[in-house]
N, C-alpha and C positions, 0 to 999 in steps of 0.2 A: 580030800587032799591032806597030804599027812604032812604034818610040821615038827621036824627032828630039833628043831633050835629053843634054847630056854631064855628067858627074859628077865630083866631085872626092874625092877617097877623104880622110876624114879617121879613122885610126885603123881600127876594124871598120865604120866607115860608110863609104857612099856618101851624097854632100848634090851635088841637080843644083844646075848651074850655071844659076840666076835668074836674070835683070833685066829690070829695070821701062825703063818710056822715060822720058824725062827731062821732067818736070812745071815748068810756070813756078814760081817764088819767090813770087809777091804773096800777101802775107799774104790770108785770109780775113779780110773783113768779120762786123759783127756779127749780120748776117743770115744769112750763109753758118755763120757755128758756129750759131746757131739749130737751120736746119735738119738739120748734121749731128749736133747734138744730139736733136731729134726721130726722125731714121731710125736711129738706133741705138738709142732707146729705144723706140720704139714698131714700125717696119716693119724689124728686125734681117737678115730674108731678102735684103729690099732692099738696105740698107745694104751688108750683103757682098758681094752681086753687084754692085753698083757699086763697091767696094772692087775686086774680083776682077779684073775689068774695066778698071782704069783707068779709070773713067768718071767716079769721085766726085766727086773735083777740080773737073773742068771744069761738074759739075751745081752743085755747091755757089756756084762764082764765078758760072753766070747766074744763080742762085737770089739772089745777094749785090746782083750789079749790078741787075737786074730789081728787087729792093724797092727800093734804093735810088734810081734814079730814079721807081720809082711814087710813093714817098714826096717827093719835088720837085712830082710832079703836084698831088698831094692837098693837100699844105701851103696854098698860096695860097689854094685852093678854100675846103677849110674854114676859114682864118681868115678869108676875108670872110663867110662865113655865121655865122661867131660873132662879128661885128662886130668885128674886133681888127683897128686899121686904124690910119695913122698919125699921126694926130691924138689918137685914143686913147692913141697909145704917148708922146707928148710931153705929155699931160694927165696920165694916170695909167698910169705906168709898170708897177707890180704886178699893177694887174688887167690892161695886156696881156700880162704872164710866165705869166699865171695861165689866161688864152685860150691861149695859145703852146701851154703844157705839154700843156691837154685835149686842142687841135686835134691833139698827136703826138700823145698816147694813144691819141685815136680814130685814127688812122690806122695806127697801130702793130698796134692789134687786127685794122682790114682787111687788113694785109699777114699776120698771123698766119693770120689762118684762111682768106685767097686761097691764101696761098704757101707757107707756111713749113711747116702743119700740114696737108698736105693731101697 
């Protein structure tokens, strides 16, 4: 068995010499800890082979960007099917906060269990 790794002798240990490749800076979105909070609670095998891997990072940011703009898509859609439109919002301000809010919730939940839980 061939061992391409070098080591660095610390005291009676040997600890190889790691490193990782260098990951962009941009914070996670609130999507992206979502999901990295579901794969580590619920699919842990996953979670760490993508950890292992390198590969979490860059799943986590499409997972982030991807709700993020589905969530653009959908906004508009359903506030006009809940009539929350802008005539409404200069007549009665509250009830359109109040359309606003449902119209993310409902869409919140579709990205939950399209994206984020799945």
């Amino acid at each position: 068995m061939e061992n391409n790794l070098t080591y660095t002798r610390n005291g009676d240990y040997l600890i190889p010499d790691l490193n990782l490749t260098e990951q962009p800076q941009r914070p996670l979105g609130k999507y992206g800890r979502m999901r990295k909070a579901y794969l580590k609670e619920h699919r842990p095998i996953l979670y760490n082979q993508l950890l292992m891997t390198e590969k979490l990072y860059p799943h986590l940011a499409e997972i982030d960007e991807t709700a993020n703009s589905r969530l653009k898509q959908m906004m508009p859609r359903l506030a006009e099917s809940a009539g929350a439109t802008e005539e409404l919002k200069a007549r009665d301000p509250m009830q359109w906060v109040g359309l606003m809010n449902t119209c993310k919730a409902q869409a919140e939940e579709i990205l939950l269990a399209e994206l984020i839980n799945s």
